[in-house]
Backbone as CSV, one residue per row, in Angstrom:
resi,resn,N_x,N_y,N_z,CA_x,CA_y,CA_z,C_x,C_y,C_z
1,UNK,-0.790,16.859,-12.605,0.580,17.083,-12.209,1.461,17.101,-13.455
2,UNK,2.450,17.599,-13.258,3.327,18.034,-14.820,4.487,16.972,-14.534
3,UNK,5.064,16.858,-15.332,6.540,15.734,-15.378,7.074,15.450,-14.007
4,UNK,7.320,14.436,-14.178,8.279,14.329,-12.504,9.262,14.566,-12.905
5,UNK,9.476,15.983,-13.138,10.815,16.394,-13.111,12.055,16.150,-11.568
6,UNK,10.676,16.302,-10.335,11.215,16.475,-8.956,10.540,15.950,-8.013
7,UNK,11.235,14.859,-7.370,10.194,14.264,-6.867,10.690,14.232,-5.471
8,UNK,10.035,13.836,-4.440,10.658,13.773,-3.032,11.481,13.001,-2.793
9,UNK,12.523,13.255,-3.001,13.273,12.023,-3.173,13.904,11.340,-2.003
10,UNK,14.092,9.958,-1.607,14.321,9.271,-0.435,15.740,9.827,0.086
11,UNK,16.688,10.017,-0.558,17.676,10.019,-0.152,17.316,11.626,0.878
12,UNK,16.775,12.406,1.253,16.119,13.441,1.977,15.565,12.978,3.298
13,UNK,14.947,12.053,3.183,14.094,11.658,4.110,14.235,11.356,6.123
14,UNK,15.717,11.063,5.500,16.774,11.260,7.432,17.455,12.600,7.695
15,UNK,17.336,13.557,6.276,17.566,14.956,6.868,16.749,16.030,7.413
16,UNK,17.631,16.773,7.731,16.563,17.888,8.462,16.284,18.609,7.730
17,UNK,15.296,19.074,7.223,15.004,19.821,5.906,14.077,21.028,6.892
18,UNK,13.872,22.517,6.469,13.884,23.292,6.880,12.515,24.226,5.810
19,UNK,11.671,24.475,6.915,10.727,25.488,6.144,9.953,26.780,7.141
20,UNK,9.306,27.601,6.394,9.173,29.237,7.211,7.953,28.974,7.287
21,UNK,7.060,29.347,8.605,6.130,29.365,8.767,5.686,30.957,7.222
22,UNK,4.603,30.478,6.598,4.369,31.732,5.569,3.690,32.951,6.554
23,UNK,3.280,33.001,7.579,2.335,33.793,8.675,3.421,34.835,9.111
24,UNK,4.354,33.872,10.150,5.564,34.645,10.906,6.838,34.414,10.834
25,UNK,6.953,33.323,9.818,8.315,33.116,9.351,9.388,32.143,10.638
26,UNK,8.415,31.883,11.786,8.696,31.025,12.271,9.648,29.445,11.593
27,UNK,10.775,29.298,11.974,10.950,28.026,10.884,10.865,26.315,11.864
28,UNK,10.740,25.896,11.398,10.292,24.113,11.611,11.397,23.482,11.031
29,UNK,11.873,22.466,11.771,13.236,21.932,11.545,12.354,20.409,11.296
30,UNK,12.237,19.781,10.339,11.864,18.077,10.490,12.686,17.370,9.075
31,UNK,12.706,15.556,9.419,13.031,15.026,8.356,12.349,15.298,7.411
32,UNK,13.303,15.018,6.066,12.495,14.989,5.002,10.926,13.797,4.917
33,UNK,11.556,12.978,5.465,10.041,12.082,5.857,9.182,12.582,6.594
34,UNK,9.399,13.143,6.617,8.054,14.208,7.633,7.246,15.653,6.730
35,UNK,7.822,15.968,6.160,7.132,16.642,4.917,6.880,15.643,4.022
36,UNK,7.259,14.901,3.415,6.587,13.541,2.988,4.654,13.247,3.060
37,UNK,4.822,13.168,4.772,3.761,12.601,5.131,2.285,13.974,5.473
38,UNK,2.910,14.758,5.890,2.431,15.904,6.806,1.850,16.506,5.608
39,UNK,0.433,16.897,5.909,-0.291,17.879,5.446,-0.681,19.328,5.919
40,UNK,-0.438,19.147,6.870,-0.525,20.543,8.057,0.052,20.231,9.086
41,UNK,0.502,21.182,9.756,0.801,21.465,10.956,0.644,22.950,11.830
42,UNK,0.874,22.738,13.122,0.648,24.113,14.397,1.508,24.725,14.386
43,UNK,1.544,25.792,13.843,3.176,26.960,14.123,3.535,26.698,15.512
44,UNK,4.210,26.365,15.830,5.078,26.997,17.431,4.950,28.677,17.353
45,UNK,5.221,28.925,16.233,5.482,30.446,16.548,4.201,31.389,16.479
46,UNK,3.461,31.072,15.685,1.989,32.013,16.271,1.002,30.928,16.014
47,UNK,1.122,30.169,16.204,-0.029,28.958,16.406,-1.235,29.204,15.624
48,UNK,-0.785,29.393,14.428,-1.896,28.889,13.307,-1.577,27.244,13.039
49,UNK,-2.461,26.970,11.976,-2.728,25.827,11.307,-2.082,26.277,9.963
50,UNK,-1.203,25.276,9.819,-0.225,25.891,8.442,-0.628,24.875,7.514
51,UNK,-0.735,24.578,6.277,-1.134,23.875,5.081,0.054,23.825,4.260
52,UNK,0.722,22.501,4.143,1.595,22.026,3.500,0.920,21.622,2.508
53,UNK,1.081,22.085,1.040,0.599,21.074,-0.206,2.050,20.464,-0.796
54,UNK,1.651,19.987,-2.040,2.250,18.865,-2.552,3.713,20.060,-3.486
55,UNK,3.015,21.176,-3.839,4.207,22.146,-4.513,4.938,22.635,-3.392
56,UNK,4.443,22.759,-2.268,5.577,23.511,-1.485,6.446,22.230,-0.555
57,UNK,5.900,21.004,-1.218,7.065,20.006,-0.623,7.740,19.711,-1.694
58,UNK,7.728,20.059,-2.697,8.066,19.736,-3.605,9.677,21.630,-3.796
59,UNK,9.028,22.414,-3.248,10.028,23.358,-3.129,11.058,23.131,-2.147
60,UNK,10.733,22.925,-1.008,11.263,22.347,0.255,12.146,21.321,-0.588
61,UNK,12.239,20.155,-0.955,12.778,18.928,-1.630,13.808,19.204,-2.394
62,UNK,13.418,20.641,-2.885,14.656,21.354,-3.819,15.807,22.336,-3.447
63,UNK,14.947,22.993,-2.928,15.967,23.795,-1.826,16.744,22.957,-1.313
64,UNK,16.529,21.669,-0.903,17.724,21.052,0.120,17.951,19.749,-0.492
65,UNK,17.937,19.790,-2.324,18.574,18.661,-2.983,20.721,18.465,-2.633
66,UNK,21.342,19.523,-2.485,22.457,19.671,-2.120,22.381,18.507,-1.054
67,UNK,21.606,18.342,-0.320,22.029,17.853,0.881,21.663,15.791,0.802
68,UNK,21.325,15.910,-0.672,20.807,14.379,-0.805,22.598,13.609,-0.830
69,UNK,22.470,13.088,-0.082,23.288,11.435,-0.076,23.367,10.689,-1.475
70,UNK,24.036,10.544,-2.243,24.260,9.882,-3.634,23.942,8.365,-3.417
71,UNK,23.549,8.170,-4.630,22.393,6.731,-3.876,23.523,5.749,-4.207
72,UNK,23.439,4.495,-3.839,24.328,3.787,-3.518,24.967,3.504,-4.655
73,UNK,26.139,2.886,-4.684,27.438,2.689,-6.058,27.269,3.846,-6.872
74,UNK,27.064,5.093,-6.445,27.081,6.272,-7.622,28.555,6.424,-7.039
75,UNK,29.044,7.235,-8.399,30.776,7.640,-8.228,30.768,9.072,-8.233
């Protein structure tokens, strides 16, 4: 693994973070704690078996850094 430049970061983890099925583009609405944990999952939308690795949670994490909560006593 290369620098932790980016890491999953907690403050994510009670949002809804958002990703495309790569098949049908179906999208999946879950907390960031849930890409966290999840290694695969069932499209709803054409019911494959989708494969979450560690870079595309790691894209996911970035795409929706805007939405991190400033960790506590930050100004």
């Amino acid at each position: 693994m290369r620098g932790a430049a980016m890491s999953l970061s907690p403050s994510l983890f009670s949002v809804g973070l958002t990703f495309q099925c790569p098949q049908c583009n179906f999208t999946v609405i879950k907390n960031g704690s849930w890409f966290q944990v999840v290694s695969h999952y069932k499209c709803e939308g054409c019911g494959r078996e989708i494969r979450i690795t560690y870079p595309d949670k790691i894209g996911i994490f970035q795409k929706h850094a805007h939405l991190a909560a400033p960790p506590p006593g930050a100004r």
